[in-house]
BAFI-3210 file (N, C-alpha, C; in Angstrom, 3 decimals, decimal comma, padded with zeros to 6 digits):
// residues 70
n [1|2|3|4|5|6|7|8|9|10|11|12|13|14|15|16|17|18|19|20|21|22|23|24|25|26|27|28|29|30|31|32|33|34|35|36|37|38|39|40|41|42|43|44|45|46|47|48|49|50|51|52|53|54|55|56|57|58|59|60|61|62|63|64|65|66|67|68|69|70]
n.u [129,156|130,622|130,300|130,977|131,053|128,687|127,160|128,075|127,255|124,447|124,262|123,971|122,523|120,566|120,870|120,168|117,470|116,147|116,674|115,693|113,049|112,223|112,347|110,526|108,339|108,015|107,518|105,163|103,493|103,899|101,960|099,673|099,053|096,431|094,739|092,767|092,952|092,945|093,347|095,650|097,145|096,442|098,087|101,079|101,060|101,278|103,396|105,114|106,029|105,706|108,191|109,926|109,112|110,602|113,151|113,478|113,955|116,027|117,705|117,402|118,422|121,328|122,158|122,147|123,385|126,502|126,685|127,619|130,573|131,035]
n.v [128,275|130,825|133,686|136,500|136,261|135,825|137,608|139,939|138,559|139,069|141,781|142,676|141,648|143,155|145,024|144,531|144,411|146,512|148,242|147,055|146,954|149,659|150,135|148,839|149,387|151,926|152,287|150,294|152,647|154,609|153,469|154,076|156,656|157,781|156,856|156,823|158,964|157,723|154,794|155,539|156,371|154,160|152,187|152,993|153,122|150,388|149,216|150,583|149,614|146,893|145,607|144,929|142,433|140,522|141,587|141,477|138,773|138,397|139,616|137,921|135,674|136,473|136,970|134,899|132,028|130,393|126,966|124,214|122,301|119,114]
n.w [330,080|330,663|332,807|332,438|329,660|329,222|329,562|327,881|325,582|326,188|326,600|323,964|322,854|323,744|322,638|320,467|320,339|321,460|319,238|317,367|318,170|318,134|315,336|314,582|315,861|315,169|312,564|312,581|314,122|312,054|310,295|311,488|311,072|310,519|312,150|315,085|317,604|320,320|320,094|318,574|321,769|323,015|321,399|321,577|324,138|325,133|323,240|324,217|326,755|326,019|325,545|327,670|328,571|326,813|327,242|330,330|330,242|329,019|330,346|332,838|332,570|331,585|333,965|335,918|337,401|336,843|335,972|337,779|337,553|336,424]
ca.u [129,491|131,330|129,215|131,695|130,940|126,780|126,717|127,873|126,299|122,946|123,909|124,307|120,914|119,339|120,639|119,316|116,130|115,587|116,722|114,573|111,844|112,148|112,177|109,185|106,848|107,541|106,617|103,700|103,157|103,856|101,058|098,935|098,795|094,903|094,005|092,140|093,630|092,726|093,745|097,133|097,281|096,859|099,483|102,236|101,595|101,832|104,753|106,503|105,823|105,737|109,329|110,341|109,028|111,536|114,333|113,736|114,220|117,699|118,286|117,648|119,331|121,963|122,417|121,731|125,024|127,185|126,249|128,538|130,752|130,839]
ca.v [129,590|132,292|134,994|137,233|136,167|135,877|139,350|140,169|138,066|139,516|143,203|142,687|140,851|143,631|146,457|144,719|143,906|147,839|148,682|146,088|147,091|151,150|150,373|148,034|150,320|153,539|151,306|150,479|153,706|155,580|153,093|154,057|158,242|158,636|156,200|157,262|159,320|156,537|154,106|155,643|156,553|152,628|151,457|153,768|152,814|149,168|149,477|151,114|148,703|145,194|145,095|145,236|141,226|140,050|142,354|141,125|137,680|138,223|139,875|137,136|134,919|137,030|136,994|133,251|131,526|129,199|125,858|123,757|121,168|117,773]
ca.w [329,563|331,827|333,469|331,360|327,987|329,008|329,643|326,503|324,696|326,668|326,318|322,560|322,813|324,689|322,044|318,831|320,788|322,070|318,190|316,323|318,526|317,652|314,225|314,262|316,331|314,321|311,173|313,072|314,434|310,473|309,417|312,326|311,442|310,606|313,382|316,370|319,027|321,886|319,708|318,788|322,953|323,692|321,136|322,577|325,335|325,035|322,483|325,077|327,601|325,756|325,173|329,025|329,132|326,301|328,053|331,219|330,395|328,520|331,741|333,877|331,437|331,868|335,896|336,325|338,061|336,105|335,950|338,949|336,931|337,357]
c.u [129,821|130,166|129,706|131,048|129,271|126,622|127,044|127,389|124,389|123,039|123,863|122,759|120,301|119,554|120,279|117,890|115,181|115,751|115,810|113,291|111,178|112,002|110,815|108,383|106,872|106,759|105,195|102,711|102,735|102,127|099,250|097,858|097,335|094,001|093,045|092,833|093,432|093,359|095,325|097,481|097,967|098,182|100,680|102,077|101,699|102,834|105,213|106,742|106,267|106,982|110,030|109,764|110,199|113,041|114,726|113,932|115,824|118,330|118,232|118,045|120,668|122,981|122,343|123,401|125,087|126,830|127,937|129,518|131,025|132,069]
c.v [130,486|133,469|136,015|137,173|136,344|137,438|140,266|140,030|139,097|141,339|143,384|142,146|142,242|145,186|146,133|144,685|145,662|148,191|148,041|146,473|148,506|150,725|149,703|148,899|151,658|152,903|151,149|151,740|154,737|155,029|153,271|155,748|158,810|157,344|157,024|157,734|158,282|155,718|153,657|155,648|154,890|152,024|152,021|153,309|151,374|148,691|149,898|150,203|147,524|144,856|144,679|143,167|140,599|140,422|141,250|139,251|137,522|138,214|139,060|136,138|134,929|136,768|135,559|132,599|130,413|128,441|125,526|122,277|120,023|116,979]
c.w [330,765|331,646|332,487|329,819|327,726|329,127|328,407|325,489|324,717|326,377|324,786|322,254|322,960|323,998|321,081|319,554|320,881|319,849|317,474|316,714|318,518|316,238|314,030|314,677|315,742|312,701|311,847|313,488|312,813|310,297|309,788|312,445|311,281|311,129|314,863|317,284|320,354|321,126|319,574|320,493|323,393|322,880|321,634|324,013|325,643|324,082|323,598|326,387|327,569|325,471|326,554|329,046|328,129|326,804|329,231|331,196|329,501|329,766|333,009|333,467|332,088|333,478|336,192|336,431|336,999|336,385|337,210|337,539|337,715|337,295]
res [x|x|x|x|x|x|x|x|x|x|x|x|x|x|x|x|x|x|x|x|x|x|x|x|x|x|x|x|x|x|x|x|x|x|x|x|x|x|x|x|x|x|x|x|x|x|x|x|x|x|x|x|x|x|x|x|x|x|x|x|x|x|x|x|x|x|x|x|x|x]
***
């Protein structure tokens, strides 16, 4: 696959991923509203966080040199 076409592929990856992952944590978050202030604190802040390891592996997906043919 061409560096070209992975990067598209990966930025297209990396806007349902940021979108799928806003809609999931406000769902989580809605279901979360007469939770605990520390409680809510920690999920925001690991919602906002835990998506950065699925990212970063599109993204080094992404960047990884063409295969050499044979």
């Amino acid at each position: 696959m061409s560096p070209r076409v992975r990067k598209l592929i990966g930025s297209l990856a990396l806007l349902f991923l940021i979108g799928f992952w806003a809609v999931a944590s406000t769902i989580v978050a809605m279901g979360m509203m007469n939770a605990d202030r520390m409680l809510q604190m920690v999920f925001y802040l690991v919602a906002g966080l835990l998506w950065v390891i699925p990212g970063a592996a599109i993204i080094a997906w992404m960047q990884r040199p063409p295969r050499a043919r044979a």
